[in-house]
matplotlib code that plots the C-alpha trace (Angstrom):
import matplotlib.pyplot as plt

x = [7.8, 5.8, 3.0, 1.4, -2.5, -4.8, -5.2, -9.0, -10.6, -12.2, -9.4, -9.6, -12.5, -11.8, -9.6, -10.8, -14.0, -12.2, -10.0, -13.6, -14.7, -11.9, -11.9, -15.7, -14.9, -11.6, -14.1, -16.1, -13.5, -12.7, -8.9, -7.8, -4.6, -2.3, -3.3, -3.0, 1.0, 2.8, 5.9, 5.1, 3.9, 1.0, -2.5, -5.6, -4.8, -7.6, -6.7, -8.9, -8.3, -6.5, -3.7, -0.8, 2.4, 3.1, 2.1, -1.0, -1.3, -4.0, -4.7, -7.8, -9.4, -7.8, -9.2, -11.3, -11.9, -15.7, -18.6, -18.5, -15.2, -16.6, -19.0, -16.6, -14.6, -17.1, -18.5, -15.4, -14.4, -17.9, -16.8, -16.9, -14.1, -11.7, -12.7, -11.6, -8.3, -7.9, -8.7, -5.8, -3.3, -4.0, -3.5, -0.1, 0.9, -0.3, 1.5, 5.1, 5.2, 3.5, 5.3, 4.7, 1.2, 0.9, 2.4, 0.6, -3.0, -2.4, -1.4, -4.5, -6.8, -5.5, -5.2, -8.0, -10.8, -10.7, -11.2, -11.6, -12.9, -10.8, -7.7, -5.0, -3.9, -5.2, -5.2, -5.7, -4.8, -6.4, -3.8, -6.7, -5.0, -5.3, -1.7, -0.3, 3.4, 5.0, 8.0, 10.9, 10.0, 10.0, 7.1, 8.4, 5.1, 5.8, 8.4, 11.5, 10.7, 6.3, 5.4, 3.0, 1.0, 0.6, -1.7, -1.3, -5.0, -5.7, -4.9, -1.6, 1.1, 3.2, 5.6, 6.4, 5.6, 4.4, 7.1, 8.0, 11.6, 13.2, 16.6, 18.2, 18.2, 18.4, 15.7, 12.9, 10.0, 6.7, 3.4, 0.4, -2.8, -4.1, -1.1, 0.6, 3.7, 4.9, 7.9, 9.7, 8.1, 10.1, 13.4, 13.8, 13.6, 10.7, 8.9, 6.8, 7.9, 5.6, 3.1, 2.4, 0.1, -3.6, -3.1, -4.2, -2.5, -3.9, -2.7, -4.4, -2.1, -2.6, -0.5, -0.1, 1.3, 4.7, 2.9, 0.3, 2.8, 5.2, 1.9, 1.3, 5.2, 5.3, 2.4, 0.0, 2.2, 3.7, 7.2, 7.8, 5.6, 7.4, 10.9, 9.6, 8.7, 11.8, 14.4, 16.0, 18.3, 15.4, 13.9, 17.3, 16.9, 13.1, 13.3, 16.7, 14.4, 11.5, 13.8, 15.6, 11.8, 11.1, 14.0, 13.4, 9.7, 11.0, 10.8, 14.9, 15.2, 16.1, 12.6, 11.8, 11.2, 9.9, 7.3, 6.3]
y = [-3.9, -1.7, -3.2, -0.5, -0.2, -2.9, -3.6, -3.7, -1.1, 0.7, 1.5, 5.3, 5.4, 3.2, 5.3, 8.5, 7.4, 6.4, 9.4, 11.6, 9.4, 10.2, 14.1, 14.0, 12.7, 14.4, 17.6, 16.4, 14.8, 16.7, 17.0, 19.7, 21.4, 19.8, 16.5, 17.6, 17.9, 14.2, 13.0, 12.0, 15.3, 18.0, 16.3, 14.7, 10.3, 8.3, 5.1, 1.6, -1.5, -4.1, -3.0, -4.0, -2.5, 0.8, -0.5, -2.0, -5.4, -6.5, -6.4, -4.0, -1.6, 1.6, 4.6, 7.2, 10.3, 11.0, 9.5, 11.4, 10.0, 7.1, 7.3, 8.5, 5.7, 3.3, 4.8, 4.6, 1.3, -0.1, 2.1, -0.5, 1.2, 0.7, -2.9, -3.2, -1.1, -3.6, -6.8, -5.9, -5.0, -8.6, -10.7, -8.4, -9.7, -13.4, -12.9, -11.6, -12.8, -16.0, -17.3, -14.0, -13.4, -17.1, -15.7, -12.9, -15.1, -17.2, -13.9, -12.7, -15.6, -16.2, -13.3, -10.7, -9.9, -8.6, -4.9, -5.8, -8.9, -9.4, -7.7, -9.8, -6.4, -5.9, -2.2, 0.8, 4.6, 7.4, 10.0, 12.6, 15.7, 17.8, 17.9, 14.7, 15.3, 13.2, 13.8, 11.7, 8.4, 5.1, 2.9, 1.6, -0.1, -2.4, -5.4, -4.9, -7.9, -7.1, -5.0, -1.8, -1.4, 2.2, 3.6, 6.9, 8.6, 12.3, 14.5, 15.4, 14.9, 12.3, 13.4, 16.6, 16.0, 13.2, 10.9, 8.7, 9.2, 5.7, 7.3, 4.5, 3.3, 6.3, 6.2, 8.4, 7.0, 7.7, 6.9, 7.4, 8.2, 4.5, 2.7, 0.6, 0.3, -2.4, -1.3, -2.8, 0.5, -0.5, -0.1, 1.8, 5.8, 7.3, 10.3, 12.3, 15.2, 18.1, 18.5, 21.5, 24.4, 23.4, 19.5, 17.0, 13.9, 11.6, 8.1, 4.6, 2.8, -0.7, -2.2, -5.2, -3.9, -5.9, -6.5, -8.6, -11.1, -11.0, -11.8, -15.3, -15.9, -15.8, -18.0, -15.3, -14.0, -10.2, -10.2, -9.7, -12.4, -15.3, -13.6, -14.3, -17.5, -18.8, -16.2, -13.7, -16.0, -18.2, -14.8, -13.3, -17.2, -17.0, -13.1, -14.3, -17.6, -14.9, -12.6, -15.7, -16.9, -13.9, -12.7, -16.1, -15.2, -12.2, -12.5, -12.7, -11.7, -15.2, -16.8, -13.7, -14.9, -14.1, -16.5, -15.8]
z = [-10.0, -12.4, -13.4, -15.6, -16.3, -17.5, -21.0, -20.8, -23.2, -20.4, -18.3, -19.5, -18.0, -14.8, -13.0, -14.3, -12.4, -9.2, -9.7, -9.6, -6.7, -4.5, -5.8, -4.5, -0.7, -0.7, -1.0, 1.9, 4.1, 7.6, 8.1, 10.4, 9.1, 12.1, 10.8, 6.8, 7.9, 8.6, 8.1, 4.6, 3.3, 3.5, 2.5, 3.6, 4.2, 4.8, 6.2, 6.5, 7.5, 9.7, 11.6, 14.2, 16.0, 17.0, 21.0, 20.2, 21.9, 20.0, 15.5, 15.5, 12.9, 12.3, 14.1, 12.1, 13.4, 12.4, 11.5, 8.5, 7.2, 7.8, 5.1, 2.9, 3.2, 3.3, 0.2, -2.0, -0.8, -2.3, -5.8, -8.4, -10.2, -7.1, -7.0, -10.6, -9.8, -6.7, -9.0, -10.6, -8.4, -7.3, -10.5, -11.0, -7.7, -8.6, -11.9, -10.4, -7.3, -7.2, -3.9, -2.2, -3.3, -1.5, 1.6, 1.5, 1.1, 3.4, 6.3, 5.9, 6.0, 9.2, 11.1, 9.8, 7.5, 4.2, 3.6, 0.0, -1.1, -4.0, -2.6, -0.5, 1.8, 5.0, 4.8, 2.3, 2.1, -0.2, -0.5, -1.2, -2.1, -4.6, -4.8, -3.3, -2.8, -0.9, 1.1, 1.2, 3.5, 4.3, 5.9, 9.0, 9.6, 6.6, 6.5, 4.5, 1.9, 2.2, -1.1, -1.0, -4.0, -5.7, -7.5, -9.1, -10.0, -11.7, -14.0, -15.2, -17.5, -16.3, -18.4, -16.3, -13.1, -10.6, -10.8, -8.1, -7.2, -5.7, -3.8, -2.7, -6.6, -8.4, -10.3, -11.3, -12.2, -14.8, -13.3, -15.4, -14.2, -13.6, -13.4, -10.4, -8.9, -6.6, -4.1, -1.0, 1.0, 4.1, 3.0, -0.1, 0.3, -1.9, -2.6, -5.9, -7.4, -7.9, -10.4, -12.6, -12.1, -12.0, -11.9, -9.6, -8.2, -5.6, -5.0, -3.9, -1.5, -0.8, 1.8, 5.0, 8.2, 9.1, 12.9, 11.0, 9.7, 12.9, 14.6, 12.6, 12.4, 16.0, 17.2, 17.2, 20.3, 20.4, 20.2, 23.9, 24.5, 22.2, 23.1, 27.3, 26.3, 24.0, 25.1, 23.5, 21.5, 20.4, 19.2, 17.2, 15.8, 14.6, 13.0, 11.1, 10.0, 8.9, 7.1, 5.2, 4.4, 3.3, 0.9, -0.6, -1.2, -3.9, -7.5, -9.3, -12.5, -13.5, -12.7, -15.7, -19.6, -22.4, -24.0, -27.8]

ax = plt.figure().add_subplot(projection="3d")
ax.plot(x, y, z, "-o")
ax.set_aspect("equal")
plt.show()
């Protein structure tokens, strides 16, 4: 879903002022080379939030690695011009997804804290660059009907370079500095391509790790816990009742209209 950029006047200078945020803790953030190279490119990621999966038996904050990243973080999750870009990542997501922005509220509020107050993810990444090129991926992490919102932040033509490429569908995809798109991160192959010569491109990912949800759906047990207690056929039963939930969750074209 691409929601675009706000229509408030001052949304110029909104993300250009996040954008120079991140730029000034990217600058300050330790990241050792073997940890600037992941599966989804070569660049600093700063992660916060509330996590679960990947064999943790418990939801718990994500690890950071120093104190000072911690401040960095800290510091640009209390930046009033992320706030704003979060506020509206949220009313998009009330606006085009009502059922699924309910889900996604009601998640949250039972199983963790909020990283931002007016956001409804549990977790956040700043993709810190300079040149945030992302190779092609999925996130695993995420359900295959959860959205991830995206953020695009710098300074560059979007015209002729920076476009997020959706493979699975084909399509290759403007993002402005300042504008958000929504996509089904699980399942749908995605990358950005390069940018030109002396531009910068970071990204602000907010996102709900599929554990979190699996967690509530499942009594607040792991999923070898509820499969030992209702068997494995009682589990194949409830994760075919959660997908079903969920595809019904999704915005269809024909719950689209145009009002005058």
């Amino acid at each position: 879903m691409l929601a675009g950029s706000s229509w408030s006047e001052n949304w110029q200078e909104c993300h250009r002022k996040a954008f120079e945020a991140a730029e000034a803790g990217a600058a300050k953030f330790h990241c050792s080379g073997k940890k600037k190279d992941h599966r989804r490119g070569q660049f600093p990621v700063a992660n916060i939030g509330i996590s679960y999966g990947g064999g943790c038996k418990l939801p718990g904050n994500m690890a950071i690695s120093c104190a000072n990243n911690v401040a960095i973080i800290r510091h640009l999750l209390d930046n009033i011009f992320f706030k704003r870009i979060v506020g509206f990542t949220k009313q998009a997501f009330d606006l085009y997804a009502l059922l699924l922005y309910a889900y996604y509220v009601n998640t949250l509020a039972e199983v963790c804290a909020h990283i931002f107050v007016n956001s409804v993810f549990a977790c956040c990444t700043f993709n810190l660059g300079p040149l945030v090129r992302s190779f092609v991926h999925t996130d695993h992490l995420n359900l295959v009907f959860r959205w991830c919102a995206i953020t695009a932040l710098g300074t560059f033509d979007a015209e002729k370079g920076g476009h997020l490429v959706l493979w699975d569908l084909k399509l290759v995809i403007e993002v402005p500095a300042g504008s958000t798109i929504f996509i089904l991160s699980a399942i749908l192959q995605h990358s950005n391509i390069p940018m030109q010569d002396g531009e910068i491109w970071l990204s602000f990912i907010q996102w709900t790790a599929g554990g979190l949800f699996r967690l509530q759906d499942f009594v607040f047990k792991s999923a070898k816990d509820f499969e030992a207690e209702v068997g494995k056929q009682g589990a194949e039963k409830a994760n075919a009742a959660c997908q079903k939930e969920g595809q019904s969750l999704l915005l269809r074209l024909s719950e689209l209209c145009y009002v005058e």
